[in-house]
C-alpha positions as CSV (number, residue, x, y, z in Angstrom):
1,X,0.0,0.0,0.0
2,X,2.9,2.2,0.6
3,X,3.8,2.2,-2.7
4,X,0.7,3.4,-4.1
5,X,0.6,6.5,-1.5
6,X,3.8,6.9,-3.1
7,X,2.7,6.9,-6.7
8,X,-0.4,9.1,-5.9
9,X,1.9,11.5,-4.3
10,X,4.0,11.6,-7.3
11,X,1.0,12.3,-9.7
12,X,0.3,14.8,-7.8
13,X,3.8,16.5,-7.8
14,X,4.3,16.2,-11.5
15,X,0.6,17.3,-11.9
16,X,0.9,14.3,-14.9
17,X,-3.1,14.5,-16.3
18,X,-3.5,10.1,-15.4
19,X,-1.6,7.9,-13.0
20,X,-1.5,4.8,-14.8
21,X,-2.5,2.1,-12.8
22,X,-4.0,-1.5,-12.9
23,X,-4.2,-2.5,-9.0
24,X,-7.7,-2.1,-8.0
25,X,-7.2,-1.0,-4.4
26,X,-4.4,1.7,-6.0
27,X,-7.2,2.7,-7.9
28,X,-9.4,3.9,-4.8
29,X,-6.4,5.6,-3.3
30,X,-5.6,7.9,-6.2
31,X,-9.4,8.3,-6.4
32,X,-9.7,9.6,-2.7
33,X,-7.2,11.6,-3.7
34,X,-8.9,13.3,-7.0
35,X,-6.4,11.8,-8.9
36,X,-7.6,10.8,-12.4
37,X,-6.0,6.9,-13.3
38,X,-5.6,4.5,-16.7
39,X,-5.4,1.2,-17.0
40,X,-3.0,-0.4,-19.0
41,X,-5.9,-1.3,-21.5
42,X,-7.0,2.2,-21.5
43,X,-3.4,3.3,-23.1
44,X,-4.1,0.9,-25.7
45,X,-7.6,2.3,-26.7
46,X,-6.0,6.1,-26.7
47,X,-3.0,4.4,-28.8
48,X,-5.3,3.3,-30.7
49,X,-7.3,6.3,-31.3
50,X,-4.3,8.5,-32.1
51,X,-3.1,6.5,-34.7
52,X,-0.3,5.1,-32.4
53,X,-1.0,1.1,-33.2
54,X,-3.7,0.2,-35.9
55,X,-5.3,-2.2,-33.6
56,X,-5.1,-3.1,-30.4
57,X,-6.4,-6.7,-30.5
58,X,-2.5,-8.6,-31.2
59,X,-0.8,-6.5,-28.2
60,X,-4.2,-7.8,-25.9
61,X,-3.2,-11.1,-26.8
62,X,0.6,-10.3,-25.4
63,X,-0.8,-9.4,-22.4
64,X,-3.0,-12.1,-22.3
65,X,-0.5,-15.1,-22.9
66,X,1.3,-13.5,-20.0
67,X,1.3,-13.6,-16.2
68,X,-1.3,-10.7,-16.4
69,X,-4.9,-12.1,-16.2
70,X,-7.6,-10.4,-18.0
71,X,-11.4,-11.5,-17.9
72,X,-13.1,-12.4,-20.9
73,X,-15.4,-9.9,-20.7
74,X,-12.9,-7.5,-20.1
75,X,-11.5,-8.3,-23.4
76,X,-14.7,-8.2,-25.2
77,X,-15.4,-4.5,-23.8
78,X,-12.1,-4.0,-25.1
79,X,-12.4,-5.1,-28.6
80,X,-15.8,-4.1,-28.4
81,X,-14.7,-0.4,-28.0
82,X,-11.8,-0.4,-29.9
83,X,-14.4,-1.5,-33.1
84,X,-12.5,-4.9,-32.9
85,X,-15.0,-7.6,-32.8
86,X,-13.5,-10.1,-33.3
87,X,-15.1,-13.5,-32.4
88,X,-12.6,-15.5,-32.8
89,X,-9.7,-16.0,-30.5
């Protein structure tokens, strides 16, 4: 928990405009705090809507075949919002 007072704290000195953060319970700190977060999948969707990466689907895959554990519903939203709907895996 430390370490996301830390990060908060941070955000707030750098007055950076997200603290990007996955950790649920880091999320509720830095919203007590008024500080606005992003998820890792949320940099992907605004990569994706500035032209960064052409679609976001092959890098959710990375993530997925990793350590990292993402619903399937999650992913759908994903997909779903970045206009990938792909139904096939």
């Amino acid at each position: 928990m430390r370490v996301k007072r830390r990060q908060c704290y941070f955000d707030k000195q750098i007055s950076a405009d997200k603290l990007l953060i996955d950790d649920r319970r880091g999320r509720k700190v830095a919203k007590i705090n008024h500080i606005s977060t992003i998820g890792s999948l949320g940099v992907l969707l605004a990569a994706k809507e500035k032209g960064f990466v052409t679609e976001v689907s092959p890098l959710l895959r990375k993530i997925e075949n990793s350590d990292i554990y993402l619903s399937p519903k999650l992913i759908a939203t994903v997909l779903e919002l970045a206009g990938e709907n792909h139904h096939d895996k």
